[in-house]
C-alpha positions in Angstrom: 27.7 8.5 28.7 25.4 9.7 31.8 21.3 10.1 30.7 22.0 13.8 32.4 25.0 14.5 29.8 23.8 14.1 26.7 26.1 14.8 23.9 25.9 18.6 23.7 25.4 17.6 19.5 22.0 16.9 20.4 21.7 20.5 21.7 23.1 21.9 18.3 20.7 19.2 16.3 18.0 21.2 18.3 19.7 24.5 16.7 20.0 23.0 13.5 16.8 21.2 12.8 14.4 22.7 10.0 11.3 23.8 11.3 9.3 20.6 10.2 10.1 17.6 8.0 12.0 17.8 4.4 9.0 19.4 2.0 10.7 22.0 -0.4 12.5 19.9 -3.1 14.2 22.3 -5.5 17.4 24.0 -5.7 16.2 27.2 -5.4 14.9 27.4 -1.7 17.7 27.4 1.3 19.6 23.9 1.1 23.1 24.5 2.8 24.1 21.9 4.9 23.3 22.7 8.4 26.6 20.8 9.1 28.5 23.5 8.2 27.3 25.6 11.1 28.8 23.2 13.4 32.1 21.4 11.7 35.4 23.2 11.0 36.1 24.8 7.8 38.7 23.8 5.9 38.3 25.8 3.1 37.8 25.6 -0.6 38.5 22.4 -1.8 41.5 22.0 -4.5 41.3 24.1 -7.4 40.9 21.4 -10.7 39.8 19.3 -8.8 37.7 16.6 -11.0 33.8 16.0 -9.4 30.7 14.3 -10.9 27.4 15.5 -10.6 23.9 13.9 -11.2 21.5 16.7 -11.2 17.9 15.3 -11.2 15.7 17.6 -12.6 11.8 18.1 -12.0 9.3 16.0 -12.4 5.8 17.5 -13.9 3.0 17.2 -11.5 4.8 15.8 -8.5 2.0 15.5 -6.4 0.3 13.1 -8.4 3.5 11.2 -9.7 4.0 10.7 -5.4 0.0 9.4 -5.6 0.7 7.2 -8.6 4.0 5.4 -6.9 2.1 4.9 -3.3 -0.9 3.6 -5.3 1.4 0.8 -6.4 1.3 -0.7 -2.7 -2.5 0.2 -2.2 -4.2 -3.4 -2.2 -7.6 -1.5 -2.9 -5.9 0.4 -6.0 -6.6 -1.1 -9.1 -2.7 -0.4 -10.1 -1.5 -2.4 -7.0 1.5 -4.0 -8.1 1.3 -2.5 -11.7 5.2 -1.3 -12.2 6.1 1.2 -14.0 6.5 0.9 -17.7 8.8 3.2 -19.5 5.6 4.4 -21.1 4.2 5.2 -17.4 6.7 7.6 -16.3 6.2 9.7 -19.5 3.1 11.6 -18.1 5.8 12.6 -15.3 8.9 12.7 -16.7 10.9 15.9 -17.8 10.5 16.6 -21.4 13.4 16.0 -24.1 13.3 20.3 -24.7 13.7 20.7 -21.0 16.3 18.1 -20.3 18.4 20.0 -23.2 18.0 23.3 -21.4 19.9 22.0 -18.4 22.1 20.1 -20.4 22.9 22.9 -22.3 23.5 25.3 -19.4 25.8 22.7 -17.6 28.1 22.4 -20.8 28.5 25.9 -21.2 30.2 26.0 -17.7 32.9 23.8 -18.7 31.1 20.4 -17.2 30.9 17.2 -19.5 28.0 15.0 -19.7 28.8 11.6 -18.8 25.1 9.7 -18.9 21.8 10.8 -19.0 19.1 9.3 -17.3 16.4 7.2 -20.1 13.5 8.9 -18.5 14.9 12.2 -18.8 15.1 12.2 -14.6 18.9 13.0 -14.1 21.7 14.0 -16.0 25.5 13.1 -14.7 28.0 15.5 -15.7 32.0 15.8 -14.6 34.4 18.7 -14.1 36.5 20.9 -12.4 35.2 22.2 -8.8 35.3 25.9 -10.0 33.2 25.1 -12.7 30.5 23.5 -10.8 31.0 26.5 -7.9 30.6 28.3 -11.2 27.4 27.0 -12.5 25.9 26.4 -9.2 26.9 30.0 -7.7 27.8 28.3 -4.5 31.4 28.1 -3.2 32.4 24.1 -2.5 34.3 23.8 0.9 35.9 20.8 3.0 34.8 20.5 6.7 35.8 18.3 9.5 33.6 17.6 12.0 35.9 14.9 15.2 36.4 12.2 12.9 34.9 13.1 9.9 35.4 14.9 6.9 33.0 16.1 4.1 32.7 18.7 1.7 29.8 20.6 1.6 28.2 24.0 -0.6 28.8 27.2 1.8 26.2 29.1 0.1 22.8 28.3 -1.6 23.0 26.9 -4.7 21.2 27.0 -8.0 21.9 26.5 -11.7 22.3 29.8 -13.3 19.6 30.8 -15.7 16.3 29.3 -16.9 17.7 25.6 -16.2 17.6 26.5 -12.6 13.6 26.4 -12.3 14.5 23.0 -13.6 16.6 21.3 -11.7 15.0 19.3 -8.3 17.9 18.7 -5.9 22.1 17.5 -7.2 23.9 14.6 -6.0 27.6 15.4 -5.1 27.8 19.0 -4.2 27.8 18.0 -1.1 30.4 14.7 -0.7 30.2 12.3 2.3 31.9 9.0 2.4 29.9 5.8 2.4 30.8 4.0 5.7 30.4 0.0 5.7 27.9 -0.5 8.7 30.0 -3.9 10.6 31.7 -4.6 13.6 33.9 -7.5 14.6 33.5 -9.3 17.8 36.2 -8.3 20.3 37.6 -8.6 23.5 36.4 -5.9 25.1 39.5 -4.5 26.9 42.6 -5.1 23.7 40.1 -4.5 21.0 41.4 -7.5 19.1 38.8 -9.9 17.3 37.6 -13.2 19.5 38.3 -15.1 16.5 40.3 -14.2 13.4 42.4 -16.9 12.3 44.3 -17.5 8.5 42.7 -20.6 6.7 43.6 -22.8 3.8 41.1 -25.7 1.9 42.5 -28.1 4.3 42.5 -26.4 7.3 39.2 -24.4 7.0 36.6 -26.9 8.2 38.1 -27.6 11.5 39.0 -24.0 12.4 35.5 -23.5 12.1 34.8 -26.4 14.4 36.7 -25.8 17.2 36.5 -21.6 17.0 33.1 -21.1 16.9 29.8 -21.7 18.7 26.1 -21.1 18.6 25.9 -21.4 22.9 26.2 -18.0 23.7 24.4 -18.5 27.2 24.7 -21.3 29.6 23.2 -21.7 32.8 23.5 -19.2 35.7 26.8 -20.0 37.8 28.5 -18.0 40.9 31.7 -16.9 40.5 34.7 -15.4 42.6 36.8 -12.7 41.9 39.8 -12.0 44.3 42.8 -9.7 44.4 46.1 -11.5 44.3 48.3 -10.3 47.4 45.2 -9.3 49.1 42.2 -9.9 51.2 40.1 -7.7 50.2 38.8 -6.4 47.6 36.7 -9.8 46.4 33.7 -9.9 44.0 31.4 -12.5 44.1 28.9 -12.2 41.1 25.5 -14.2 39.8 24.1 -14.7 36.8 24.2 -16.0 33.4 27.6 -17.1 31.4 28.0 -15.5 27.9 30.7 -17.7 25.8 31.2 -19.9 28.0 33.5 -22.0 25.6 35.8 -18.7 25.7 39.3 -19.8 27.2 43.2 -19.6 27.1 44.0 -22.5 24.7 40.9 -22.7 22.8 39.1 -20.0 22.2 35.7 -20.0 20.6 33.6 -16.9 19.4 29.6 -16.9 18.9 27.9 -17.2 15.7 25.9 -18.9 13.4 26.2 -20.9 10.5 24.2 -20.5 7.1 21.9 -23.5 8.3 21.2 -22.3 11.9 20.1 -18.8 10.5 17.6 -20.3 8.0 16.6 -22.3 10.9 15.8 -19.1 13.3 14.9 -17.3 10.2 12.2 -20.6 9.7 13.5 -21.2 6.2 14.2 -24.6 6.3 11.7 -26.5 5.7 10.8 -23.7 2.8 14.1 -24.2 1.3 14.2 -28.1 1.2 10.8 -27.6 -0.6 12.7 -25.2 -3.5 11.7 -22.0 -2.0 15.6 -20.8 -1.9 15.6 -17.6 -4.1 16.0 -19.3 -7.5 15.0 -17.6 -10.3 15.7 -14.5 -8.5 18.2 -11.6 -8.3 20.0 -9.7 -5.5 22.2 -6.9 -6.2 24.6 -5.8 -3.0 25.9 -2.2 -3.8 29.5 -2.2 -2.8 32.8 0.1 -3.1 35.4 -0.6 -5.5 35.6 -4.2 -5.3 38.1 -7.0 -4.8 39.1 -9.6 -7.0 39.1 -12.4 -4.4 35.0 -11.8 -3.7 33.9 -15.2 -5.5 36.8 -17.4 -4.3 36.3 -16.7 -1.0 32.6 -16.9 -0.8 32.8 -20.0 -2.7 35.3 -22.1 0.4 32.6 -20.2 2.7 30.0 -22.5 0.7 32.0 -25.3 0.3 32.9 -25.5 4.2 29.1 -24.9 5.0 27.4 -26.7 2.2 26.0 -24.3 0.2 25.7 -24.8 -3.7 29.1 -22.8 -5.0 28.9 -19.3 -7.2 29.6 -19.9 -11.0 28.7 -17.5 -13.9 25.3 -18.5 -13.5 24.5 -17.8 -10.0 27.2 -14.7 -9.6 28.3 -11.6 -11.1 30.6 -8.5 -10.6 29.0 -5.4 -12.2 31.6 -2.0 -12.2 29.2 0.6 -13.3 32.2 3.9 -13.5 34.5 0.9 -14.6 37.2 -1.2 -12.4 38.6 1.0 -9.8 42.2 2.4 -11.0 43.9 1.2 -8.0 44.2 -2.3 -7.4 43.4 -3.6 -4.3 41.3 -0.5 -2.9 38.9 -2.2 -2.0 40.9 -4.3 0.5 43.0 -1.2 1.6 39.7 0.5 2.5 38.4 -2.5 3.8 35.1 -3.1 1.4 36.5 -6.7 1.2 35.0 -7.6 4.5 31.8 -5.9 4.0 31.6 -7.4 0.8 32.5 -10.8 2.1 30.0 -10.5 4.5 27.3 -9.3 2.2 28.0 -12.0 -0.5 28.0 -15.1 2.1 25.2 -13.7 4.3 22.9 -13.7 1.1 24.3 -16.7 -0.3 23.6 -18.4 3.2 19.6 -17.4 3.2 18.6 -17.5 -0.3 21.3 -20.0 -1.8 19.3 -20.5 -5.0 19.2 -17.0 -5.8 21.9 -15.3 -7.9 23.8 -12.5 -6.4 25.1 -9.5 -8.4 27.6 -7.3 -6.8 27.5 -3.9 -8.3 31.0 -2.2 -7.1 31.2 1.5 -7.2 34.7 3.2 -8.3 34.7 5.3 -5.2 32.8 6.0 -1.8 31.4 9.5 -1.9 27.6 9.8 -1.8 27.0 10.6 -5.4 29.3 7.2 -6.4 26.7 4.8 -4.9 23.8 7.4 -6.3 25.1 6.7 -9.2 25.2 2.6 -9.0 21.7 2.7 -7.1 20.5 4.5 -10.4 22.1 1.8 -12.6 20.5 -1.1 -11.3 17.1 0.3 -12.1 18.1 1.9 -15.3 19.7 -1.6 -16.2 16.9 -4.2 -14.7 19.9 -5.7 -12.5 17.4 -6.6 -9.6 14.0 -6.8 -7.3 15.7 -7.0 -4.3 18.7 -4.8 -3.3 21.4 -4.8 -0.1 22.9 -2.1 0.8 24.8 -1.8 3.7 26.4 1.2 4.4 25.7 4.8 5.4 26.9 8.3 4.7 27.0 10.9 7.8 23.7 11.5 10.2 20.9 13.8 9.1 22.9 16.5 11.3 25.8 16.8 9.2 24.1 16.0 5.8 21.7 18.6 3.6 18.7 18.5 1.8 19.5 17.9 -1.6 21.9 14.9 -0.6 19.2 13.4 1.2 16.7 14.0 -1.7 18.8 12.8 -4.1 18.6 9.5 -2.3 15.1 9.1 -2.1 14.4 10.3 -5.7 16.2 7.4 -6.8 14.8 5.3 -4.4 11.1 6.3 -5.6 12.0 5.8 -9.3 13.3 1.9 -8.0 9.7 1.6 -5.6 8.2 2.5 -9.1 9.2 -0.4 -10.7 8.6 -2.8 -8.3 12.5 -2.9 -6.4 12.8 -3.0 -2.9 16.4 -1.3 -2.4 17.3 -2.3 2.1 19.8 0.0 3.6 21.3 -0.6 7.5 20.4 1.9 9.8 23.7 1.8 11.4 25.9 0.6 14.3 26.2 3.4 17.0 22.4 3.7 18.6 21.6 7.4 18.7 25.1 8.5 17.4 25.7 10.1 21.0 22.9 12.6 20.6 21.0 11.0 23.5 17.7 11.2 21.5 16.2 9.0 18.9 15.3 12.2 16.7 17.5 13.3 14.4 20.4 10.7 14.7 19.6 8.8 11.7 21.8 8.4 8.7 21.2 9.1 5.1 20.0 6.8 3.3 18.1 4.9 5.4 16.3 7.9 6.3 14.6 8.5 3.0 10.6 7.0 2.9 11.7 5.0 0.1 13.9 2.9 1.5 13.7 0.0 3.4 15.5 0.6 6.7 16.9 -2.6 8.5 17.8 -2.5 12.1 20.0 -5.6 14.6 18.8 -7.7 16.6 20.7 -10.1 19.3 20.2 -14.1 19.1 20.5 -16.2 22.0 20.0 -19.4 22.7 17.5 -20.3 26.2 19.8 -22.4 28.1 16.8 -23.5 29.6 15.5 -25.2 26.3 13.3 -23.7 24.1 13.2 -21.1 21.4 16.1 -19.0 20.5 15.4 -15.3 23.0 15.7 -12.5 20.5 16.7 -9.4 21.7 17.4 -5.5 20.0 20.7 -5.2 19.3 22.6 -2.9 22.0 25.5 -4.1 23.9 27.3 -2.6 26.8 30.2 -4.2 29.3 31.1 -3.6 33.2 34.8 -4.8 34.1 34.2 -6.9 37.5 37.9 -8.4 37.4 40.8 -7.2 36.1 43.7 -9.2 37.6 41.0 -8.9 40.4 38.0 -7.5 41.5 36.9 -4.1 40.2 35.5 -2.2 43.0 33.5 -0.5 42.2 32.4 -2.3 39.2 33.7 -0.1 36.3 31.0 0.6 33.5 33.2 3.1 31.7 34.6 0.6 29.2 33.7 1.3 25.3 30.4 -0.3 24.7 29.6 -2.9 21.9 27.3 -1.2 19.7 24.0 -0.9 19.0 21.6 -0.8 16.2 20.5 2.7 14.7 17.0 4.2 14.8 14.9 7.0 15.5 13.2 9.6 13.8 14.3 11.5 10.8 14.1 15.4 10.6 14.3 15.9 6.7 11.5 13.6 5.7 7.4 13.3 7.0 6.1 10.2 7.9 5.1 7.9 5.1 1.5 7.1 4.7 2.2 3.5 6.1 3.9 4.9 8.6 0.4 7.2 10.2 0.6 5.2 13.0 3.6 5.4 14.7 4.6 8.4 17.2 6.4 11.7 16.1 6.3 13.7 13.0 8.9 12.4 10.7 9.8 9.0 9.3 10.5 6.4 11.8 13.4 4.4 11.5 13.9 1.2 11.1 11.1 -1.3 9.0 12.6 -4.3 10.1 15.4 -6.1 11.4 17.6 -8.9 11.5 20.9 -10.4 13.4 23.4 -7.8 13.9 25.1 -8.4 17.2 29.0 -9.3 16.7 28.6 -11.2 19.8 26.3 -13.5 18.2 27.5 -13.1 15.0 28.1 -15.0 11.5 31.3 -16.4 10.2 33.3 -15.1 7.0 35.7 -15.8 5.2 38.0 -12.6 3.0 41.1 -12.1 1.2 43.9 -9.7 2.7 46.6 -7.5 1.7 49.5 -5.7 3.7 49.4 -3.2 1.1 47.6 -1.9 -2.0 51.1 -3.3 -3.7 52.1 -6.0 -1.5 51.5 -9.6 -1.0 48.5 -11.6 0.1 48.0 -12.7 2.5 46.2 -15.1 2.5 42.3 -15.8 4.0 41.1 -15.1 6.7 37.9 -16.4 9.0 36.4 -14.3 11.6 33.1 -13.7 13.2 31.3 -10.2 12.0 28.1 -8.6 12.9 26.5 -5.1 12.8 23.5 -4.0 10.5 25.7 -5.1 7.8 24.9 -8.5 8.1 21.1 -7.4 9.1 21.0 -5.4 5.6 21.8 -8.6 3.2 19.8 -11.3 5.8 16.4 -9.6 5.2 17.2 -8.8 1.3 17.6 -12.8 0.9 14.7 -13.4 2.6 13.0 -10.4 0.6 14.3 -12.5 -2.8 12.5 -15.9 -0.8 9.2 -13.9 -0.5 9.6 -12.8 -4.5 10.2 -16.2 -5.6 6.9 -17.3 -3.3 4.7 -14.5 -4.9 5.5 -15.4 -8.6 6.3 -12.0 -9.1 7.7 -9.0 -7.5 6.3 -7.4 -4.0 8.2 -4.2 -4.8 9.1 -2.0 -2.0 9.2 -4.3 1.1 8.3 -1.6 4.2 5.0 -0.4 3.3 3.9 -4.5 2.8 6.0 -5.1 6.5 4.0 -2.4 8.1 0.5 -3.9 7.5 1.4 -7.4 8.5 -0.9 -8.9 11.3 1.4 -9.4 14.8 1.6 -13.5 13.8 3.0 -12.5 10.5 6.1 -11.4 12.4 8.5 -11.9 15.1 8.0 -8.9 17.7 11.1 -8.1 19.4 10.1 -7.1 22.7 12.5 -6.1 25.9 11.3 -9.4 28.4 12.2 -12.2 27.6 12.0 -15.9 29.7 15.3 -15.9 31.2 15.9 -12.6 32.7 15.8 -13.8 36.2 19.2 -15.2 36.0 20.5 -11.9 35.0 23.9 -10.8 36.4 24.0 -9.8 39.9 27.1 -9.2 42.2 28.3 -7.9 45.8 31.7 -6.3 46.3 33.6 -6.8 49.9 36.2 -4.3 50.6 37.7 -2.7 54.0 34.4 -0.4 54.0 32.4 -3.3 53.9 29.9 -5.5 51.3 28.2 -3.3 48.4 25.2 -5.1 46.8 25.1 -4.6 42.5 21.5 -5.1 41.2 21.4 -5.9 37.2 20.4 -2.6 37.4 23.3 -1.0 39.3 26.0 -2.6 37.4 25.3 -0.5 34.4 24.7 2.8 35.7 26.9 4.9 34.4 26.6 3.2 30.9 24.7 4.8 28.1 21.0 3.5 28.1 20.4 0.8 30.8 18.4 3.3 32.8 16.3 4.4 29.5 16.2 0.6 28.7 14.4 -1.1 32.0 14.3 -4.9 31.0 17.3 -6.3 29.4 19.3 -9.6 29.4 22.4 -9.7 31.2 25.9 -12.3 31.7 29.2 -13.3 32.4 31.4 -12.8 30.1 35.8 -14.3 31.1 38.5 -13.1 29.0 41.0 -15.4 31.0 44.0 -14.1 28.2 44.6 -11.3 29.9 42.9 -12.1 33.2 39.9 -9.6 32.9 35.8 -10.5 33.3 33.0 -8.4 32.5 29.4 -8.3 32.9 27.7 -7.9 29.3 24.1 -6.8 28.3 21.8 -7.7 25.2 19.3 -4.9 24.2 20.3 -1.9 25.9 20.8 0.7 22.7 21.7 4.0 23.9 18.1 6.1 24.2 16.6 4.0 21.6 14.2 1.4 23.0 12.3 -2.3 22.5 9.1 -2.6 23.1 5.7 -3.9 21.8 4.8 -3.4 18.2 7.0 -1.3 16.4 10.1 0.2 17.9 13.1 2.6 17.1 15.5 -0.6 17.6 13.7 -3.2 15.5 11.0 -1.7 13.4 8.1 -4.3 13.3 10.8 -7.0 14.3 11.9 -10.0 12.4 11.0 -12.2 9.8 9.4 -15.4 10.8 9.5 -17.9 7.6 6.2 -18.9 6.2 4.1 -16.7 8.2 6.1 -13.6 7.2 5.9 -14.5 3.5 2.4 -15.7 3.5 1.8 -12.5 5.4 3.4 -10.2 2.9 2.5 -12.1 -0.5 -1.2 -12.9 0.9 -0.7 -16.2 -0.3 -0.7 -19.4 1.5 0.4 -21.5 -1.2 3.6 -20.6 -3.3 3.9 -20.0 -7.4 5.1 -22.8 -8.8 8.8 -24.4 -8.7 10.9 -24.3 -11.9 11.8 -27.7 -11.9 
């Protein structure tokens, strides 16, 4: 996509966009989607059909309960770090009389109370769409907007009678499906993985030796690209060589194994002492499941040395129950992003124990629902979640409210709940406002962006860049001519600037209006990925099989990295930090790893000339990528070779060129403050330079 054509989505986001930031909270103000003005209606959805509902109510005196929570992370308050006691949230809370009210109104439209919330906060209640289009005067409809489908209320919707004054914003009115935030690294031209091979016990340690590296770039080389049957045309490039190893017979992709992360991560040494996450808890929130989770995350440990998952150290959690169909969550392919999640964490904090918390479906309100649980049930401090629903442009405001009303009960008592910020840049709306996704939009979340790692080839400390990849063909059974920049690009970390929600308070000093997205980041890039290890199916019904290893990325893998290192930092303090982004946002610049778009080897990035019958055409870094999506709004960025001699093609790849989101100093719409640097981040964050003591 050309700078000058921006996605003509960013003109109706323009349309769309409320006047300032999310401020009216209730049900009874305007709070259709403004996706419906924009996707195709489908119509009603299916008469009978079964929904649930959490409808949170009001709190009394929300101004001061919002005073009270951000006085938690005040360092000058004396509550700082004083969680909430059940006691605590009383003075806020919605009374027994008024929760009855709505209770009450919701069962005399036909709904069913399934849970209510022990603070008297929310109520979840099931029944048939007509009923809830009933109670909530609204009509529910199905829209599709390209490749996505969502329901969404058509009309403004309240809770008939006095339980309507009540009622603060409803989860699942509005249904969006959670979308695991990974990507596989691929050949750029077929699509297919670089490296996703079946395994066995016996067989698993040496596939991972000869199929993956951690040299992603090796020294600047020339190199020739003809035309068979032909003079002319003939490429002759310059520059760096990305996967070098990559070749016909033995193919090798890039990533990292548990021990090379904690070593760029800085966690060694820590973790030989005993700082590894014991005594702590992470919860990952998941959809539906698979049976296979532990057993496959335990040959990951095995092969990489890793202490294995028992009943001590690991548990599965199905808050709506085990899903009905078995095998749905391989069908609908949560058992990679699951796999991922489980070994990612296991891999940085291998002390701490690691919950997974599956829920039964992947609609919004099912993962409200399990985000609510794990407070209401103490699962956690420290929580992972690494998925998305749709982009602030499609959503509404009471599905993104209901996020971050859960999310400001969990910063109450002390739980930092981490949520990737997604895997497409700007989304295609060429501009970083308004193309984030809810969640990780909400101020009460901790939003994690990607981030590339390279090794220097010429020695050194690894080169960190933001995550943002995009490819040129320069051969493709010979030379392109001109160099062809239309090929699909690689992916990028998600950022920018939310249109629902203000700025946070630790957020006062960062540009725009509305919360900036993301906090932090962490490793995302498929091309420098981390190996996995999952369980297939051919069918919900069928046969295994078997496992699999491949090399995964995206924010993902970002999402569980930092929550590890978040459980590494609890451990440290003796006690929880609670929510992590407000502590991140006050470290000093040493306390942190700035991501920054220089970086010590950019003179060897790729240059080329082409010689055809018109003569020789000269290819700056620059020019290769000029028809790609951001290199222009991105002026520094690191550049290679990249030979995919299978089927005969080369291309010239970048790192940290992410649509119009940017890297630069300090915080950035790519990489938030940037990453976490070992002891200095989690002295900087606890304010303590010696650790609590080890359990021994």
């Amino acid at each position: 996509m050309n700078l000058q054509n921006i996605s003509v989505r960013a003109a109706v986001l323009l349309a769309l966009s409320p006047l300032g930031p999310l401020s009216a909270r209730a049900l009874d103000v305007h709070n259709v989607p403004k996706g419906v003005q924009i996707a195709q209606d489908q119509g009603q959805v299916e008469r009978g059909k079964d929904e649930k509902l959490t409808v949170f109510l009001k709190m009394h005196n929300q101004e001061e309960y919002d005073k009270a929570v951000e006085a938690l992370y005040d360092p000058a308050s004396p509550t700082y770090h004083k969680w909430f006691t059940d006691a605590d949230f009383t003075k806020y809370a919605p009374t027994a009389a008024e929760l009855k009210t709505v209770k009450d109104e919701l069962s005399k439209h036909g709904l069913t109370v399934l849970s209510v919330d022990p603070q008297n906060l929310s109520i979840r209640v099931h029944g048939a769409a007509e009923k809830i289009e009933e109670a909530f005067q609204t009509q529910l409809h199905t829209f599709t907007y390209k490749n996505t489908t969502f329901q969404a209320h058509v009309t403004d919707a309240r809770l008939i009678g006095d339980a309507g004054a009540l009622v603060d914003t409803v989860a699942g009115l509005d249904r969006h499906k959670a979308v695991p935030q990974l990507m596989y690294a691929k050949n750029p031209k077929t699509g297919k993985p670089l490296f996703l091979k079946r395994v066995t016990a016996s067989t698993i340690g040496q596939t991972l030796a000869s199929s993956i590296t951690n040299v992603a770039l090796t020294a600047p080389t020339v190199s020739v690209y003809g035309t068979q049957g032909s003079a002319l045309p003939i490429g002759v490039y310059y520059g760096l060589n990305y996967d070098a190893a990559y070749s016909k017979k033995d193919s090798q992709a890039v990533a990292y194994t548990p021990k090379q992360l904690q070593a760029h991560y800085g966690l060694t040494s820590m973790i030989k002492q005993g700082y590894d996450g014991t005594g702590q808890t992470i919860a990952l929130v998941e959809g539906f499941g698979y049976a296979q989770a532990e057993s496959d995350a335990n040959l990951a440990a095995k092969t990489f040395g890793l202490p294995p998952l028992t009943s001590a150290n690991f548990e599965e959690i199905y808050p709506d129950g085990v899903p009905p169909i078995e095998n749905i969550g391989i069908t609908e392919g949560w058992n990679i992003e699951i796999a991922l999640d489980i070994q990612s964490a296991h891999a940085i904090a291998p002390g701490a124990k690691i919950i997974e918390v599956a829920a039964d479906g992947q609609d919004d309100e099912d993962f409200i629902y399990a985000l609510n649980y794990i407070i209401n049930h103490k699962l956690a401090h420290t929580v992972s979640s690494s998925w998305g629903v749709d982009e602030e442009f499609l959503g509404g405001p009471p599905e993104a409210q209901a996020f971050n009303t859960v999310l400001q009960h969990g910063a109450a008592v002390g739980i930092s709940f981490q949520f990737s910020t997604g895997d497409s840049g700007d989304n295609g709306l060429g501009s970083p406002v308004g193309d984030v996704a809810i969640p990780a939009d909400a101020p009460y979340a901790t939003a994690v962006g990607g981030t590339s790692v390279l090794n220097n080839p010429n020695g050194g400390a690894d080169v960190v860049a933001g995550w943002g990849n995009l490819y040129t063909y320069v051969n493709d059974y010979g030379a392109v001519d001109p160099p062809n920049s239309t090929v699909f690009p690689g992916g990028g970390a998600g950022g920018g600037e939310s249109v629902f929600f203000a700025k946070p308070s630790w957020q006062k000093d960062l540009p725009g209006s509305g919360r900036e997205l993301p906090d932090v980041s962490a490793l995302a890039d498929p091309s420098t990925g981390f190996p996995i290890i999952y369980t297939a199916f051919d069918s919900p019904f069928g046969e295994s099989l078997g496992q699999f290893a491949a090399v995964y990325g995206g924010t993902s893998l970002a999402s569980p990295i930092f929550t590890a290192t978040w459980a590494i930092a609890d451990q440290y303090n003796g006690k929880p930090l609670g929510f992590a982004a407000p502590l991140v946002a006050k470290l000093k610049p040493s306390d942190i790893t700035d991501v920054l778009a220089t970086n010590p080897i950019e003179i060897s990035d790729v240059t080329g000339t082409v010689y055809d019958a018109q003569g020789a055409t000269y290819y700056s870094a620059d020019g290769l990528f000029e028809n790609a999506n951001s290199a222009a709004i991105q002026p520094e960025f690191l550049s290679a070779l990249f030979s995919a001699p299978a089927d005969d093609t080369a291309y010239a790849i970048t790192f940290g060129t992410d649509t119009s989101l940017t890297v630069g100093p300090g915080w950035d719409n790519v990489t938030g403050y940037g990453e976490p640097n070992g002891l200095p981040f989690i002295q900087g964050v606890t304010g303590k330079t010696a650790g609590a003591p080890l359990d021994k």
